[in-house]
N, C-alpha and C positions, 0 to 999 in steps of 0.2 A: 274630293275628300270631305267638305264640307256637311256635303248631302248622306255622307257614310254614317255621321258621328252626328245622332240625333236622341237627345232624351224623350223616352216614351212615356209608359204609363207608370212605369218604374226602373229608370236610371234608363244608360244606353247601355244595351245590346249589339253584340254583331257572332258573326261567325268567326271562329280562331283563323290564324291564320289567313283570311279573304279580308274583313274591312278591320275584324280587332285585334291588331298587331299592336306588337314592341312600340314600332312610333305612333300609333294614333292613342294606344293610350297612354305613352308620353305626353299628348298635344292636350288629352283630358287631363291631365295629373297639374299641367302647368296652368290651364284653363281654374281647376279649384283651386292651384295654389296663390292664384289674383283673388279669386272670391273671397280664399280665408285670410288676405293677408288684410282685408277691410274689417275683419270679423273683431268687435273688442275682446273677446279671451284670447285672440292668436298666439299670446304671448306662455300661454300654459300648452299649445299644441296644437296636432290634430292625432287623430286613432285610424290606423291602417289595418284592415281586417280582409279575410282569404277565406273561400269554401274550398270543395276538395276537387271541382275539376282542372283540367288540366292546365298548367302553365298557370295556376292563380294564381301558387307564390311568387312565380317568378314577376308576374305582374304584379302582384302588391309591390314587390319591390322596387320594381321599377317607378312606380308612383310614390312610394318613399322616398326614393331616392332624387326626382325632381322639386318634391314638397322641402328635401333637406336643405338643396342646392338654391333655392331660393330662403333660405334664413329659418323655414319651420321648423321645430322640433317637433317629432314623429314617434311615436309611439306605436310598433307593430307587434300585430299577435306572434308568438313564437311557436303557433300550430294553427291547422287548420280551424276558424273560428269562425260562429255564425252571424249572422245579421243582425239577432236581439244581442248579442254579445258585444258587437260595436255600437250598437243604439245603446243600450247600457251605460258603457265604459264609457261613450261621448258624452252623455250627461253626467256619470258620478265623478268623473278629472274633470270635469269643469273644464275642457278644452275648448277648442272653436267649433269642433264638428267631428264627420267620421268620412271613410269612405272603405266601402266591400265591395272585394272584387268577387263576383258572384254574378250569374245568370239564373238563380234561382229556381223554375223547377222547369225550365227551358231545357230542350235534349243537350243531348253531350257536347254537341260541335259548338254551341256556344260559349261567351263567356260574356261577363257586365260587366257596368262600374256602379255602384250603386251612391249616393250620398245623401250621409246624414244630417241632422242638425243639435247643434247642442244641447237641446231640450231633450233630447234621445229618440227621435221618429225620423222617418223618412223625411227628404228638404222640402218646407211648402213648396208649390208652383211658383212664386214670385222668385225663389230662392233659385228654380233650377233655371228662370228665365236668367237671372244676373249671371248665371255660371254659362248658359246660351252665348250672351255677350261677350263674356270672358275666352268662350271660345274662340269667335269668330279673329279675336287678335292671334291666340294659341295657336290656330292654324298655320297663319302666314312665317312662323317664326322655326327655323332648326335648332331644334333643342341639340344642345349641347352640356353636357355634365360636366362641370369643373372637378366633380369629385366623387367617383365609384360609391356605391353601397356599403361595402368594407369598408373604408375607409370613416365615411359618413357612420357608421359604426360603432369604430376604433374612439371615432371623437365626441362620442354621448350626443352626437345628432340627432340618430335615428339609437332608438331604444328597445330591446325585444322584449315583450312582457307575458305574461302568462293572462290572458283574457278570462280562459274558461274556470281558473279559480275563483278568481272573481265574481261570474257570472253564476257558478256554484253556491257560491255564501251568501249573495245576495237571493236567490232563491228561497235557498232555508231559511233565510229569517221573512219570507212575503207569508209561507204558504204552510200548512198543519203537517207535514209529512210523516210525525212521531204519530200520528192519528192512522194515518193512512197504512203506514205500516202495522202498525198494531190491529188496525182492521182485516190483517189476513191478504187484504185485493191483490190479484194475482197479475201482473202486465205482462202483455207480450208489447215490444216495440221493436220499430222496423225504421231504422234510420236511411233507407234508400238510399245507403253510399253517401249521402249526404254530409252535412258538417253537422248534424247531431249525433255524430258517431261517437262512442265514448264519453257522452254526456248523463243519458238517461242515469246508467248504473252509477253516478255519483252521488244522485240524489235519493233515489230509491234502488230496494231490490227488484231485480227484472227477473220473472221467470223464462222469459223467451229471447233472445236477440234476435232480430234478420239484417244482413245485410250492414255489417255495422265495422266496417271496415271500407279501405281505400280503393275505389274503381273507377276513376275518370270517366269511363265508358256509362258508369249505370248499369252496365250487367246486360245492357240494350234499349233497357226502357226508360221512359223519362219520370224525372226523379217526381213526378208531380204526386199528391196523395190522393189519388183516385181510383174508385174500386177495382177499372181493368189492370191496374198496376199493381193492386194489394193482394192478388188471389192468393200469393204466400203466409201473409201475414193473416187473412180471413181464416185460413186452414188451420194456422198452429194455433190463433185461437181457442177452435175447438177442441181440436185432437190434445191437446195440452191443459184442458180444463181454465183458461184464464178466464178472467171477469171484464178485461176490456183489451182490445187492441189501440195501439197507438202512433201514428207515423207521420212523422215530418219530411219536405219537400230537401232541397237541397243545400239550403243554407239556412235548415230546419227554421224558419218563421210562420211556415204554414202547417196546418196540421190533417189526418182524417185519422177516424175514430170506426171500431166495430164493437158493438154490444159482445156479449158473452154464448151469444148464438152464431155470429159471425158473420149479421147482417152490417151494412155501411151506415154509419151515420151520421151525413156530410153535415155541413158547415152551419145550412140555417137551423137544425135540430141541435147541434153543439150553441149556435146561438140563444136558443130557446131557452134551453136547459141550462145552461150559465143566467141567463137573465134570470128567470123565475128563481134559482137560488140567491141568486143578489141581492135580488128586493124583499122576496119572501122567509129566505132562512139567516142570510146574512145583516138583514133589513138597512142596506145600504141606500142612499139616493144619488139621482142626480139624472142626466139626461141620456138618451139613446141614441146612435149615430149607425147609419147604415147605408151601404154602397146599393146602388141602382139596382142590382140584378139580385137583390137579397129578397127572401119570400116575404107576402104578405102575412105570414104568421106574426111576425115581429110588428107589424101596425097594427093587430088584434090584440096583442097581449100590452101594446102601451095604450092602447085606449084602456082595456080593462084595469090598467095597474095606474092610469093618470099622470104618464111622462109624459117629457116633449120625445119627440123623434124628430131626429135630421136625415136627409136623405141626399147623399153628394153621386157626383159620377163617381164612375169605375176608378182603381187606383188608393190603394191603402193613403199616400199624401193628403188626399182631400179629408178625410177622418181623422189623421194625426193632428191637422190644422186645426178642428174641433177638439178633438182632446186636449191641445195645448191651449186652446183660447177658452174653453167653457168647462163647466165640470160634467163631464162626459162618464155614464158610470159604464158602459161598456161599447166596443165599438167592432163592427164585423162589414166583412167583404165577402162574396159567395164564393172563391177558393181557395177557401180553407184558413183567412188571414182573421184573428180577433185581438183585438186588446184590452185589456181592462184598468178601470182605477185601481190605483195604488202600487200599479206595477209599472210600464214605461210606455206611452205613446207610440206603441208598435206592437206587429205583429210578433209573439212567440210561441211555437209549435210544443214544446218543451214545457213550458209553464203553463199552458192552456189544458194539454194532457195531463199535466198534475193537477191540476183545479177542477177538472171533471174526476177525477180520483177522490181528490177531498170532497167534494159535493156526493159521492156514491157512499162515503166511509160516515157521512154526516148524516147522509138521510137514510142509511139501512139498504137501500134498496141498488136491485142489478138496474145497470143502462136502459136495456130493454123497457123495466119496468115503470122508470124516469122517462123515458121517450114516450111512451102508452099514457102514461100520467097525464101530459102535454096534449096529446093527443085529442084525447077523451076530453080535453077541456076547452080546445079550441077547434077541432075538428081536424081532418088529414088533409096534409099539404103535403106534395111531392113534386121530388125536381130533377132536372136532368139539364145536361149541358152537350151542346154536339160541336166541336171546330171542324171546319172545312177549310184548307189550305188550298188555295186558288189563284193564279193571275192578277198583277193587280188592275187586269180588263175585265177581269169576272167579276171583282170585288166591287170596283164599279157600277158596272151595270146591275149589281145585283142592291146595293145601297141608292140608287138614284129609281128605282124598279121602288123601294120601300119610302122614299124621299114624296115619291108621288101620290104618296096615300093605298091604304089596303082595306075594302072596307068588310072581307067576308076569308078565316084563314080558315081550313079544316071542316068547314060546313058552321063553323061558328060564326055569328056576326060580331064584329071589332065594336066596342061600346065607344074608347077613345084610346088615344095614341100620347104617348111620354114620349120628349125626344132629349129626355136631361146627357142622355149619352148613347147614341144608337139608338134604335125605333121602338118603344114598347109596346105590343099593343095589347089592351084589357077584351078578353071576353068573360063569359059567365062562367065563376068558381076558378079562371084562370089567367095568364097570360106568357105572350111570347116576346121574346127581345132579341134582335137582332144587330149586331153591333161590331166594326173590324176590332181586331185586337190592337193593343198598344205596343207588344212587344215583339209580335211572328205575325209571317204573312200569312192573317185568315181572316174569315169570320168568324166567328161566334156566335153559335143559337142557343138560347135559352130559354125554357120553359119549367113551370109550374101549374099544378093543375089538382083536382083531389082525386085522381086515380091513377097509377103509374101508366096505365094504356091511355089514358088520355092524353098523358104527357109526351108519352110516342107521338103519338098522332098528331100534337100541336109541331111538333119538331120537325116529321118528317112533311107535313102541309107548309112551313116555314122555308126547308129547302127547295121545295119542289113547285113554289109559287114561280 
């Protein structure tokens, strides 16, 4: 069981049913309720938060329910709520921490646990290594409930609250949205069945919805925001006349975006384009922090603009760490995850698509035009991403094959190799990274490069080494 219940790159993961059941995330719930009971807020709580696949609430509850049974008071959503909504809520109750039951943009048969920390971010690494620890006693122990969830209840133990009002008001007062509205801009948004569902339209008017209701399933596909999953939302774009598409992953923290043409415009272009409004229209300061597999556009434009930039492994954590230690004026991961000052040391899909709103209503101009803009001034960067799901003998052999050195990928010669997290390797105008995931059994291949065929081609010379 031990080996079952492992935190990855973000929280633990398993499949329903096979390793994440009733009792093993019993055995976590009791595991952070040793962590929090060390925590000096403990005594204000902790926030229990749920996305919409299947059996979440049932599982938050059950982790309320051992947080209670050990003396916590507990504070649960009283609906399906998202990730930045427990990162939120854990920092403005001044509690001890959070924790979301959510698998994030992981297919359907999964489910997490995720954990926050009072600051409102994901738990640094040192935080999940104590919660590690905590485990290993959690395990050996049969939990036993002295006292049902009703009950616990009945007796203002555990508390139902309404998260996403909250997380509604505190929006409106971060971000211009009387501007945005009054600018006309017309959204489509596709909440992937996710826990963005019934958020967007509180804060603005939506012209489009997709998908914005309850399906455990996903409809099939996985809740992730990427373009072979958006083909719905690229289409009502157009055919519907909007000015940008919008869609969050499953426990809306991540986001992807389409221009008003109903091209994709992933993560390091949303990166781009938040930055350059930061500094240049907002005339904000402070520093840049970016995850391993994020393009080299972002180290062009902080030499041009004279920030520092930080570069951590893979794993939104590593960035929140920097957010909460330094003044971090924006911080991005390459799927789909950004955060920014003045908002919360985490990823949210929901406020990041309002913030490219505000930035379109600010500077006049469509998406498109703001991406070209970028462009034209830094040159084209283009990216792609391939997961291969493999053996972990393939994975193996295919990471100790990269471990031994590559010195020629695609007919390209490899200049030098980064190994901050899986293997980067640099050639000219590009590079490839190849790297297992944190959370599903695969690799990951990534590439950048300034032609989208070259980008093929560093991918498919990356697999096929």
């Amino acid at each position: 069981m031990a080996l079952q219940i492992k935190f990855g790159t973000d929280g633990w993961r398993g499949v329903i049913a096979d390793d994440f059941t009733f009792e093993n995330v019993a055995k976590v719930a009791l595991a952070s309720a040793y962590y929090f009971k060390r925590h000096k807020k403990i005594k204000n709580g902790v926030v229990v938060g749920y996305d919409a696949r299947f059996l979440s609430r049932e599982f938050a509850e059950k982790s309320a329910e051992v947080l209670a049974n050990k003396g916590i008071k507990v504070f649960i959503s009283d609906k399906i709520s998202s990730t930045p909504m427990v990162s939120l809520l854990s920092k403005k109750m001044n509690v001890a921490g959070g924790i979301v039951i959510t698998a994030s943009h992981n297919p359907a048969k999964y489910n997490g646990f995720k954990l926050k920390g009072d600051f409102g971010g994901p738990a640094h690494p040192e935080m999940i290594a104590k919660l590690e620890r905590d485990l290993k006693k959690a395990i050996k122990q049969k939990i036993k409930s002295r006292k049902t969830y009703r009950q616990l209840v009945g007796e203002g133990k555990i508390e139902e609250i309404d998260f996403t009002s909250k997380y509604v008001e505190d929006v409106k007062a971060k971000l211009n949205l009387e501007l945005i509205r009054s600018s006309g801009i017309k959204i489509a948004y596709d909440a992937m069945y996710g826990a963005g569902q019934g958020v967007m339209e509180q804060l603005m008017p939506v012209k489009v919805l997709l998908r914005n209701s309850v399906n455990p399933s996903f409809g099939g596909a996985h809740p992730e925001p990427l373009p072979q999953y958006l083909t719905g939302l690229s289409d009502a774009v157009v055919s519907e006349g909007c000015d940008i598409g919008i869609a969050t992953d499953g426990d809306a923290d991540r986001i992807g975006a389409f221009d008003e043409k109903g091209n994709f415009v992933d993560s390091h272009r949303i990166f781009a384009l938040l930055l350059k409004y930061l500094v240049q229209v907002k005339k904000w300061h402070g520093e840049v922090a970016k995850s391993f597999s994020v393009s080299q556009l972002i180290n062009k434009m902080c030499d041009k603009y004279g920030l520092v930039l930080h570069e951590t492994p893979i794993g939104f954590k590593y960035l929140c760490r920097l957010m909460t230690d330094r003044d971090i004026l924006i911080a991005a991961e390459e799927s789909g995850g950004l955060g920014v000052k003045g908002h919360i040391p985490e990823r949210d899909g929901i406020y990041i698509g309002l913030l490219l709103c505000e930035m379109m209503a600010i500077r006049k101009k469509k998406l498109s035009e703001l991406v070209n803009e970028i462009m034209a001034e830094f040159g084209w960067h283009y990216f792609n991403r391939y997961d291969a799901h493999l053996t972990e003998k393939e994975k193996q052999r295919i990471l100790a094959m990269y471990k031994k050195g590559v010195k020629q990928i695609g007919g390209d010669a490899v200049h030098r190799i980064e190994t901050k997290d899986g293997y980067k390797l640099f050639v000219d105008n590009g590079w490839v990274l190849v790297r297992p995931s944190g959370t599903e059994p695969l690799i990951r291949y990534y590439a950048e490069a300034d032609t989208p065929a070259r980008v093929e081609g560093l991918l498919k010379a990356a697999r096929e080494l």
